[in-house]
NULOLUM-62031 format. One line per field, with one value per residue: y, z, x of N, C-alpha, C in turn. Coordinates in pm, 1 decimal. Layout:
# NULOLUM-62031
n_py	[Y/...]
n_pz	[Z/...]
n_px	[X/...]
ca_py	[Y/...]
ca_pz	[Z/...]
ca_px	[X/...]
c_py	[Y/...]
c_pz	[Z/...]
c_px	[X/...]
***
This chain:
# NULOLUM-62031
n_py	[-119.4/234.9/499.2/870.9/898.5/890.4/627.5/355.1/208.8/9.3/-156.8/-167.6/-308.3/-524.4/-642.4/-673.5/-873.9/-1072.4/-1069.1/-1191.6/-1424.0/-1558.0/-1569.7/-1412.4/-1218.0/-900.2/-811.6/-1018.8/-1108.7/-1197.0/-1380.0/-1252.1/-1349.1/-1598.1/-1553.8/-1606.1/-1592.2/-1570.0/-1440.4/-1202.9/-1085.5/-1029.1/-865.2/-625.7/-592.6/-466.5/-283.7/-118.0/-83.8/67.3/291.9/515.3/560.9/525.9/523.6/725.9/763.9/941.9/1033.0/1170.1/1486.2/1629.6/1797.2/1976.2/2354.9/2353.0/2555.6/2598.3/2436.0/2182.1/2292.1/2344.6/2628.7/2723.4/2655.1/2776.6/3039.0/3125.8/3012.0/3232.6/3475.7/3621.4/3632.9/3372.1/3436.7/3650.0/3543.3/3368.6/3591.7/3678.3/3481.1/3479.3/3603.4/3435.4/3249.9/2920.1/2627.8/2415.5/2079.2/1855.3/1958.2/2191.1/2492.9/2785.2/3025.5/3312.5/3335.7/3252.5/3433.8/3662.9/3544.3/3543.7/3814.2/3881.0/3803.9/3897.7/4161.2/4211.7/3996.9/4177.8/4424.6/4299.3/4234.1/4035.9/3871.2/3834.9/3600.5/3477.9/3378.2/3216.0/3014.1/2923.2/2879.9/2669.3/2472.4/2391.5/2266.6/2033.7/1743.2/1679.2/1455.2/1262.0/1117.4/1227.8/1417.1/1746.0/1833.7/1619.4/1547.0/1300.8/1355.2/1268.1/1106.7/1086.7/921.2/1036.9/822.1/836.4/603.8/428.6/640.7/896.4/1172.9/1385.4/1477.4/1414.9/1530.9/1387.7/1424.3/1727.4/1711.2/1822.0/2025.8/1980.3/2049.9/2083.2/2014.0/1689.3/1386.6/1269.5/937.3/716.3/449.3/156.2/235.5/446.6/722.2/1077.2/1364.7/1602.4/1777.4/2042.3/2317.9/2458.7/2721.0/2826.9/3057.4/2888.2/2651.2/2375.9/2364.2/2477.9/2446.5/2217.7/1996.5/2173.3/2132.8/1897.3/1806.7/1693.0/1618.5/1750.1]
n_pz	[0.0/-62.3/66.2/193.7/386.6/465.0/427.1/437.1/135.2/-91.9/-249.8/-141.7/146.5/53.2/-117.6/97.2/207.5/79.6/37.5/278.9/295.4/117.9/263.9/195.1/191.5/270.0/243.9/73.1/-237.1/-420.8/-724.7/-956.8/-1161.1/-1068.9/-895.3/-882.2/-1157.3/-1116.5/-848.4/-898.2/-1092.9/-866.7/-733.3/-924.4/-993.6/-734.1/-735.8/-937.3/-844.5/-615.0/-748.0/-993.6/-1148.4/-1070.0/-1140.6/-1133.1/-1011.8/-1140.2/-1011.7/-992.0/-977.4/-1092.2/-960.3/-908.8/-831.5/-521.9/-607.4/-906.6/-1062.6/-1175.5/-1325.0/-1498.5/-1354.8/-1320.8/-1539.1/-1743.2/-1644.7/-1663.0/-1957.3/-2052.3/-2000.5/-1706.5/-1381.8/-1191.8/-1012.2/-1127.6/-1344.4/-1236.7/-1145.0/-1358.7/-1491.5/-1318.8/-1423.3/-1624.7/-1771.5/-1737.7/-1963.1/-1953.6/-1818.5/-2091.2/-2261.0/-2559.4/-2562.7/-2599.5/-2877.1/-2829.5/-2583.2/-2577.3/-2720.1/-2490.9/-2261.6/-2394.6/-2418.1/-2136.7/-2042.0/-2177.9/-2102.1/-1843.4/-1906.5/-2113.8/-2060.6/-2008.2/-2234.0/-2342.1/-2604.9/-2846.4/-2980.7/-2905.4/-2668.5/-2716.5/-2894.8/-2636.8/-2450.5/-2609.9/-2602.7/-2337.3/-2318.5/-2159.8/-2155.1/-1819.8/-1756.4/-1934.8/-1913.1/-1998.3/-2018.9/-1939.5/-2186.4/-2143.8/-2043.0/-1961.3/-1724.3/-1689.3/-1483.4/-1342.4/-1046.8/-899.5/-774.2/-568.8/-433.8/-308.4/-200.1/-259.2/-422.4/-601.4/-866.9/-1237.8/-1439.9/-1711.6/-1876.4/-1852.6/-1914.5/-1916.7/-1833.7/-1560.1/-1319.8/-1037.4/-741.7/-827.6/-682.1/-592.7/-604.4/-530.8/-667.4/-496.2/-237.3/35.8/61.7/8.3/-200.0/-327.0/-604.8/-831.2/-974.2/-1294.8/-1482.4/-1765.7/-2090.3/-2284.6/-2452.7/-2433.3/-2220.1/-2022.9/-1658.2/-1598.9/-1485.8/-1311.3/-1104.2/-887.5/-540.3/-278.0/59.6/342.0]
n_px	[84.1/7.3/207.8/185.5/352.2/724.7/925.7/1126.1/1265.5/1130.2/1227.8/1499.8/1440.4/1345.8/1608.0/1781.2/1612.7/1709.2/1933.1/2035.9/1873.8/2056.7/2248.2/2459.7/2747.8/2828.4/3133.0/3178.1/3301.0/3088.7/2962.9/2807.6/2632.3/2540.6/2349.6/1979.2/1774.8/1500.5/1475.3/1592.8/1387.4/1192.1/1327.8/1332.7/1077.5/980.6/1131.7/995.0/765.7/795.9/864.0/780.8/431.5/87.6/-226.6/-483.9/-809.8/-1078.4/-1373.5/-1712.1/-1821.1/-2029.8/-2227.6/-2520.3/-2584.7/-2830.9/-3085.3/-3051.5/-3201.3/-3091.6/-2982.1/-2615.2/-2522.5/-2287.1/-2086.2/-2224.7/-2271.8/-1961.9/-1874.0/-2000.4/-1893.0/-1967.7/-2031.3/-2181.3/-2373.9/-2499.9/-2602.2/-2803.8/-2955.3/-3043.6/-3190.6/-3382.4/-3606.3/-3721.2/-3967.4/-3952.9/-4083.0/-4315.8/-4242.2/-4193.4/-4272.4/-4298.6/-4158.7/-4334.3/-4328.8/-4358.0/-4337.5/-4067.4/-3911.9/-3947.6/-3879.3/-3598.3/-3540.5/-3546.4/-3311.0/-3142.4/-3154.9/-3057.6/-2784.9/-2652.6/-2563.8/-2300.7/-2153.5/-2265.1/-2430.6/-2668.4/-2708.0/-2467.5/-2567.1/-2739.4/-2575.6/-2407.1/-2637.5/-2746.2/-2544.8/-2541.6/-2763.4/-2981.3/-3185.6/-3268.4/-3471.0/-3525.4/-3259.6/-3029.1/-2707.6/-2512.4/-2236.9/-1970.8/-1621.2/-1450.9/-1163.8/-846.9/-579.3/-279.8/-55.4/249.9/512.2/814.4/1003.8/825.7/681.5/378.1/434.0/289.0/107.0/29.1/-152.2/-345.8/-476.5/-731.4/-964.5/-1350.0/-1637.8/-1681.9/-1883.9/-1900.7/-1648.4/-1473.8/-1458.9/-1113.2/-943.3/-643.5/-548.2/-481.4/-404.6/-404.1/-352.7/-455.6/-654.5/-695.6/-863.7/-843.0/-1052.3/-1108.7/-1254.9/-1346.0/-1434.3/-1391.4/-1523.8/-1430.4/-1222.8/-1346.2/-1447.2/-1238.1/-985.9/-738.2/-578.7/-421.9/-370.1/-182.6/-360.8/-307.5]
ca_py	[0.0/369.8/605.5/952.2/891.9/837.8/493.1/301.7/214.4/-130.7/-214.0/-176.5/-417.6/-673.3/-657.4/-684.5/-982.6/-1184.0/-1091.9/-1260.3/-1576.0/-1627.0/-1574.2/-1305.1/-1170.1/-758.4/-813.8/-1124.7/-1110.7/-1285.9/-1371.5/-1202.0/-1481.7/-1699.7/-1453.8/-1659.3/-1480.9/-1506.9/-1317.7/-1072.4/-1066.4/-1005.3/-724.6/-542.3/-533.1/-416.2/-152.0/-30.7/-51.0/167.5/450.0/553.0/633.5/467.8/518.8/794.6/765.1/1122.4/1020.2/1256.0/1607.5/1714.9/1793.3/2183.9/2409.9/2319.5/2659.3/2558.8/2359.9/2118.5/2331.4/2409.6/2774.2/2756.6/2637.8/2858.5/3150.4/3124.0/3057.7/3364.9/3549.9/3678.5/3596.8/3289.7/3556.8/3726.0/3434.1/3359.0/3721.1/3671.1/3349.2/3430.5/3642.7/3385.0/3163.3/2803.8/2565.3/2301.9/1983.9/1774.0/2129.6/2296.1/2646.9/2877.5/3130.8/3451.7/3318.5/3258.7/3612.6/3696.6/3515.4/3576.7/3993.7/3875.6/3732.3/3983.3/4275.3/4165.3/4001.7/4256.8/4506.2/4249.7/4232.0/3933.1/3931.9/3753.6/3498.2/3408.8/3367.0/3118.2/2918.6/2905.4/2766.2/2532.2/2355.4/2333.2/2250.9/1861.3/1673.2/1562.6/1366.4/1154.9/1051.8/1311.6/1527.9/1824.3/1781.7/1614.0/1523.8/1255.7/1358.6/1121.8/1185.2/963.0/968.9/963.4/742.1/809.0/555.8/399.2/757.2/976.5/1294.9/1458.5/1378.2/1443.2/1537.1/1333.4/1495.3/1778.4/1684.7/1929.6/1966.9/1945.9/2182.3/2031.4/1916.7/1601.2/1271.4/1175.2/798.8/638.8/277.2/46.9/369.0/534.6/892.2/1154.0/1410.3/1754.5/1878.8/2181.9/2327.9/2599.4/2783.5/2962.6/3116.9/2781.5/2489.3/2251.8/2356.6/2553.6/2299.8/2079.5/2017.0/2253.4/2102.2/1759.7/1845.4/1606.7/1640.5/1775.3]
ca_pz	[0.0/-122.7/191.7/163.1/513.4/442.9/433.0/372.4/-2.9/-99.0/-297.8/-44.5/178.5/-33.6/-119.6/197.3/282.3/-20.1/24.7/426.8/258.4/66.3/327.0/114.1/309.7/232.5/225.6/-20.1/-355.5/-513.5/-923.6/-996.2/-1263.5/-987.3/-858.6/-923.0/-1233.0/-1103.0/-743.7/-977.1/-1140.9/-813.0/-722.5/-1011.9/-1003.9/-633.0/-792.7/-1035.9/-772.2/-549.1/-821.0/-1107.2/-1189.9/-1035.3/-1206.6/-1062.0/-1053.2/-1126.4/-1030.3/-957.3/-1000.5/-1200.6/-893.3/-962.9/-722.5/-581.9/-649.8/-1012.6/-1101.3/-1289.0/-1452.5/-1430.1/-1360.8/-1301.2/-1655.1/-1831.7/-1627.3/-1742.0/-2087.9/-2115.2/-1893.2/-1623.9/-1207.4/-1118.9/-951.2/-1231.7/-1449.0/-1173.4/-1157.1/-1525.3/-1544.8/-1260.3/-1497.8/-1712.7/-1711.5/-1881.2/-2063.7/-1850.7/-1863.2/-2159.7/-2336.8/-2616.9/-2541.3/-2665.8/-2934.9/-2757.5/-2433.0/-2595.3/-2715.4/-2368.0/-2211.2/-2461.3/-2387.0/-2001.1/-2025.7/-2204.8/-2012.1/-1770.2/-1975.2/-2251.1/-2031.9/-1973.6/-2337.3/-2393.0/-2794.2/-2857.9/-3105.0/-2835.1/-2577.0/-2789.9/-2851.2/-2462.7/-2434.9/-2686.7/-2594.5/-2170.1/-2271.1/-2165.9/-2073.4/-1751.1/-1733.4/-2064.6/-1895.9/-2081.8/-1972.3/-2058.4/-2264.7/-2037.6/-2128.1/-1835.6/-1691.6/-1632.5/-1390.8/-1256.8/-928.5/-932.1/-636.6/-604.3/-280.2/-249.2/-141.3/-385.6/-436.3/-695.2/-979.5/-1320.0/-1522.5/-1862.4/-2008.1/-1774.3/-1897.8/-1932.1/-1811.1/-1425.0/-1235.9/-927.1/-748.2/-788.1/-603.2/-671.5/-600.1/-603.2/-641.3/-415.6/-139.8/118.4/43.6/0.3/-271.4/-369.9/-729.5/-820.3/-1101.9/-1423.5/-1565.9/-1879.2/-2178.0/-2367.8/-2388.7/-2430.3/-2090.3/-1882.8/-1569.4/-1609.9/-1361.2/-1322.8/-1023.4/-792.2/-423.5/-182.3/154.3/450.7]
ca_px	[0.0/107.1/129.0/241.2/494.2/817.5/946.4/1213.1/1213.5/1089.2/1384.3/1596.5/1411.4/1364.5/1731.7/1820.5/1607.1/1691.5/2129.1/1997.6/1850.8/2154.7/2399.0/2566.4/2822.6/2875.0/3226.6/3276.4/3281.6/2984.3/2982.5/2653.0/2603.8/2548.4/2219.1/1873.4/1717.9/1426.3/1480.4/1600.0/1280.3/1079.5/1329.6/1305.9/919.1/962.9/1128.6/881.2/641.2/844.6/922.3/702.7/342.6/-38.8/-347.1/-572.5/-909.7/-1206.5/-1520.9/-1826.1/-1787.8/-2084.6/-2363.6/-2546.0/-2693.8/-3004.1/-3110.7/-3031.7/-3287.6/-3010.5/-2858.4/-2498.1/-2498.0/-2123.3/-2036.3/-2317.0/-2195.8/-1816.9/-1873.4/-2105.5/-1824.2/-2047.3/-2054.0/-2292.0/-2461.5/-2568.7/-2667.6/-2910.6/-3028.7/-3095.6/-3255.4/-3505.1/-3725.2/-3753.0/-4059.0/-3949.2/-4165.5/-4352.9/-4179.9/-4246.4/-4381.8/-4212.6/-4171.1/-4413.6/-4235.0/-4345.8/-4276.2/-3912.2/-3850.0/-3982.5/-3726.5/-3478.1/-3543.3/-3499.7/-3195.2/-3041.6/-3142.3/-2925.7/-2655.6/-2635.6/-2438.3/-2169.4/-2153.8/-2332.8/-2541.7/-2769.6/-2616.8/-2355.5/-2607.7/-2768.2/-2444.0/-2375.1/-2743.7/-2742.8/-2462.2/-2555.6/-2909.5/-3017.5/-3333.3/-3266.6/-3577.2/-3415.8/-3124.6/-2929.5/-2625.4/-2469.1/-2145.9/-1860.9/-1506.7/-1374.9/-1053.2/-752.4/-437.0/-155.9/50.6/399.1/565.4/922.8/1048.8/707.9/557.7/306.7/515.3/307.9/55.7/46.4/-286.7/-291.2/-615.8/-779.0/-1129.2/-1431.2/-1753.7/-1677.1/-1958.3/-1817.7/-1522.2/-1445.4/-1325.1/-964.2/-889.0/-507.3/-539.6/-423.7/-351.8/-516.4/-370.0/-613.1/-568.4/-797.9/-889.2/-926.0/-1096.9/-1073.4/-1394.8/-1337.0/-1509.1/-1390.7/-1595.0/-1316.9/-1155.1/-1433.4/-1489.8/-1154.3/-866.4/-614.1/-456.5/-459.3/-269.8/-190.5/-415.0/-248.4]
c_py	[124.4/460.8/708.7/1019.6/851.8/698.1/392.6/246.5/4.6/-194.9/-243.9/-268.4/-526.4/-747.6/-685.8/-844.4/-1091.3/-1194.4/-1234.6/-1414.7/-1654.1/-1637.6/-1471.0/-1260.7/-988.2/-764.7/-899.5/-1078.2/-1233.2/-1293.3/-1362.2/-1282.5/-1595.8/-1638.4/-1584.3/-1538.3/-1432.0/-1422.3/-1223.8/-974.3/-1013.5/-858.5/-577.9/-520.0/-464.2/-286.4/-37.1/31.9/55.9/298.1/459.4/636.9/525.8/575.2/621.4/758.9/895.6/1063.5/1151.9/1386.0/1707.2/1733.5/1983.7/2185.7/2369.2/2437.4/2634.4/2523.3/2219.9/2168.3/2377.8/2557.3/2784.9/2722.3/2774.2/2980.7/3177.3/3123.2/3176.8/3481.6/3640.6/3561.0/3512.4/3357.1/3597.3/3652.3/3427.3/3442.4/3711.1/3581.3/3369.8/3554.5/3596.0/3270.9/3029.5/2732.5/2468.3/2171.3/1891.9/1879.4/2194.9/2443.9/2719.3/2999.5/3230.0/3448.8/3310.0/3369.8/3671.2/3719.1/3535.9/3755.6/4022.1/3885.5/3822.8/4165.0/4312.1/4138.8/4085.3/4375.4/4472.8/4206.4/4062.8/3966.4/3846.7/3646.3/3419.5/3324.5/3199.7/2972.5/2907.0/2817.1/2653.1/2357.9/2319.0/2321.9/2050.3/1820.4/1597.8/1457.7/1217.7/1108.8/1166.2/1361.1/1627.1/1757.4/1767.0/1561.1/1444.8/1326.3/1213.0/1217.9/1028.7/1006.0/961.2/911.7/762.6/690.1/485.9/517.2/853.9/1071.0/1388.5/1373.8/1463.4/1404.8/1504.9/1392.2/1555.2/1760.9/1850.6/1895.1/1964.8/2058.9/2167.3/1971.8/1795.9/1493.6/1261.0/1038.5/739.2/535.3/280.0/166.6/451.9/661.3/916.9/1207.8/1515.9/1803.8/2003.8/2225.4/2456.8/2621.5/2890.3/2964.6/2997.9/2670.4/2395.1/2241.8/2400.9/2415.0/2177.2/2124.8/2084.4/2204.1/1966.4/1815.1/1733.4/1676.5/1625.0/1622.8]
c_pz	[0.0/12.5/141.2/264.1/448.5/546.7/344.0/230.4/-16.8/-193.3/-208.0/40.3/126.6/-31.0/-9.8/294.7/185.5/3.8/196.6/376.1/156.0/148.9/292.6/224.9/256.9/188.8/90.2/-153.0/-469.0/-661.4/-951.6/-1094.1/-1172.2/-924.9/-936.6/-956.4/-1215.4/-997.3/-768.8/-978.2/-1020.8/-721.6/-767.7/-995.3/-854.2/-654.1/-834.3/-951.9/-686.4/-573.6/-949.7/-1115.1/-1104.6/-1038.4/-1088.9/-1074.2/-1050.1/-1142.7/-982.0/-1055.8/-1099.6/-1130.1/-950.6/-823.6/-648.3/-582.3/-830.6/-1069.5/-1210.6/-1362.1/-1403.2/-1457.0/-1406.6/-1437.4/-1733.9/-1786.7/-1700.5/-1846.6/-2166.4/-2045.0/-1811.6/-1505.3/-1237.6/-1100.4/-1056.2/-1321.9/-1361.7/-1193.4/-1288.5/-1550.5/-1405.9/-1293.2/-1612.0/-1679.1/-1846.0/-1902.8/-1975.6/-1878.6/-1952.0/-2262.8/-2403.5/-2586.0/-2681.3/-2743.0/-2881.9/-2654.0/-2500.5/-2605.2/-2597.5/-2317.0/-2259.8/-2397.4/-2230.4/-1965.4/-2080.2/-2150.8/-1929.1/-1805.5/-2032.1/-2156.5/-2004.4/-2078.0/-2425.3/-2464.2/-2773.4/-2915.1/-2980.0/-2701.6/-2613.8/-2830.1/-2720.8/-2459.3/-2470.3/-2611.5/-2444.3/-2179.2/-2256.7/-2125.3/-1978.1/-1759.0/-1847.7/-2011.0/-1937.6/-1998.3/-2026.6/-2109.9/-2150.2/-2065.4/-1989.5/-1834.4/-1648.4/-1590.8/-1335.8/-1141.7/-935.4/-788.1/-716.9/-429.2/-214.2/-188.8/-304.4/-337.0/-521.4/-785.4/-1086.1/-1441.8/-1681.9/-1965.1/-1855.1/-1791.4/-1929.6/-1883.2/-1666.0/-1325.0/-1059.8/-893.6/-733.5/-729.6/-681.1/-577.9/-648.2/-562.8/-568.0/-305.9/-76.4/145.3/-27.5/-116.2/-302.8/-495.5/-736.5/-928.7/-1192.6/-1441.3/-1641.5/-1927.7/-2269.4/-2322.6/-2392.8/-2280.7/-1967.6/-1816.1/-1599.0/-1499.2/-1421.2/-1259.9/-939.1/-718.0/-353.2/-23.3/261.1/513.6]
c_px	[87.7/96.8/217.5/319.6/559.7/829.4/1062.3/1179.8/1215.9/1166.8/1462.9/1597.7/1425.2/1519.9/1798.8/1777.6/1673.5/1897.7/2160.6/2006.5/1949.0/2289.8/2500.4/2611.8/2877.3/3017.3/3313.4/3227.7/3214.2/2968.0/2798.3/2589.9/2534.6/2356.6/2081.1/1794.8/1571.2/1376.7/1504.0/1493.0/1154.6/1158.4/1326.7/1136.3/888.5/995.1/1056.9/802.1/664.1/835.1/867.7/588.0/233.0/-157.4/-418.7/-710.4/-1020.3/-1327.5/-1581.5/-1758.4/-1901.1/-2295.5/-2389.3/-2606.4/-2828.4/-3079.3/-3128.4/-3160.3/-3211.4/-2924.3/-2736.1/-2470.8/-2363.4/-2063.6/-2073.4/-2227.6/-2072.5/-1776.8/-1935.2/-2012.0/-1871.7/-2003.6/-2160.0/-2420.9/-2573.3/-2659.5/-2814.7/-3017.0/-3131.5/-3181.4/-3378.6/-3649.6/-3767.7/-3847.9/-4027.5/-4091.8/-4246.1/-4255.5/-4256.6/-4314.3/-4269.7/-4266.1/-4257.6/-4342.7/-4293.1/-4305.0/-4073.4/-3846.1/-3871.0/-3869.6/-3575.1/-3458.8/-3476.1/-3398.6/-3071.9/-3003.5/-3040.2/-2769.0/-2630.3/-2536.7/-2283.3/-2103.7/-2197.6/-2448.2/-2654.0/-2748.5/-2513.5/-2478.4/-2701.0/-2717.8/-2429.2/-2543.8/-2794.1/-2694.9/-2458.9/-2693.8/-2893.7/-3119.2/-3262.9/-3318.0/-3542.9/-3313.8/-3010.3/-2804.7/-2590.3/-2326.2/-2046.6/-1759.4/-1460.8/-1214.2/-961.6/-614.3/-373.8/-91.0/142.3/442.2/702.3/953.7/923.0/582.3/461.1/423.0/449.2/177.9/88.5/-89.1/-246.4/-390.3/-713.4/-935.5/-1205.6/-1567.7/-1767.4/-1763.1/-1919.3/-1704.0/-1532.6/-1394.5/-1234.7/-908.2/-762.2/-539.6/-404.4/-338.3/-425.3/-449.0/-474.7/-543.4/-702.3/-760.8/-873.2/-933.7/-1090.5/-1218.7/-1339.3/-1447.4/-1492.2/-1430.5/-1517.6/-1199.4/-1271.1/-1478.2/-1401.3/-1056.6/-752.9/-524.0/-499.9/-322.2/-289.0/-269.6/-288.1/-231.3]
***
């Protein structure tokens, strides 16, 4: 198991029990030819295991407000570059559709007029506002989501300890933080997340820290 205390390195052990069970003597001069290839073989993989990389795991990360109603403010906001805040502000003079009910076209320009009252001084058009809604609209009730890009990250172990990870694809889509899981290790470890104006990064990991 991976802990993030120092600890003697699991090479070292090994090596140490296996020079024991041969009697090796520090001093003599042993013909390394002579070494069983395959105790080799189980100190070299003690090695690996010691000093490299283990698999992260990013689950969750994609709960909303319950103010919201589902939706992820926190994306919408960021790609429309406005405060949370404001989005809210904006979206609570808008009356949606019933569920299962296409919106009524006057009620849309309605809401469209609403929405921009508000946005339109933060220089949000109309055309953009459109794009930004499009692409964070989903039927919950369908199963649906909005658009989400999994993230993937690795740990690095130098000496058997984490020291560090290393994000292999920051993902998108993340309205929350999410869990981070190191196999086979009970260190902890904390996300933390980006919101831009681009849908290909707004809501991905910027950073994974080790817990105090």
């Amino acid at each position: 198991m991976i802990t993030n205390k120092k600890k003697p390195s699991i090479y070292l052990l090994l090596l140490a029990l296996f020079l024991a069970a041969c009697g090796a003597n520090p001093n003599s001069t042993t013909n390394t030819t002579d070494v069983n290839l395959a105790d080799v073989a189980v100190l070299q993989t003690a090695s690996a295991a010691s000093n490299g990389e283990v698999q992260v795991v990013v689950t969750g990360g994609h709960d909303t407000d319950p103010r919201d109603g589902g939706r992820p403010v926190v994306l919408i906001a960021s790609a429309l570059g406005v405060p949370s805040e404001v989005f809210r502000e904006a979206f609570s003079h808008v009356t949606p559709a019933g569920a299962g009910q296409e919106p009524n076209p006057i009620q849309v320009n309605l809401n469209k007029s609403a929405l921009l009252d508000v946005l339109g001084p933060y220089g949000v058009t109309n055309d953009y506002l459109d794009t930004v809604s499009n692409y964070y609209r989903y039927n919950r009730s369908a199963g649906e989501t909005w658009p989400q890009t999994p993230a993937t990250a690795t740990a690095i172990i130098t000496n058997g300890v984490v020291t560090g990870f290393e994000i292999t694809n920051p993902g998108s889509g993340y309205s929350s933080v999410p869990i981070i899981t190191i196999l086979n290790s009970d260190v902890t470890a904390t996300a933390t997340l980006a919101f831009t104006s681009d849908f290909s990064t707004n809501g991905s990991l910027s950073a994974i820290t080790l817990d105090p």
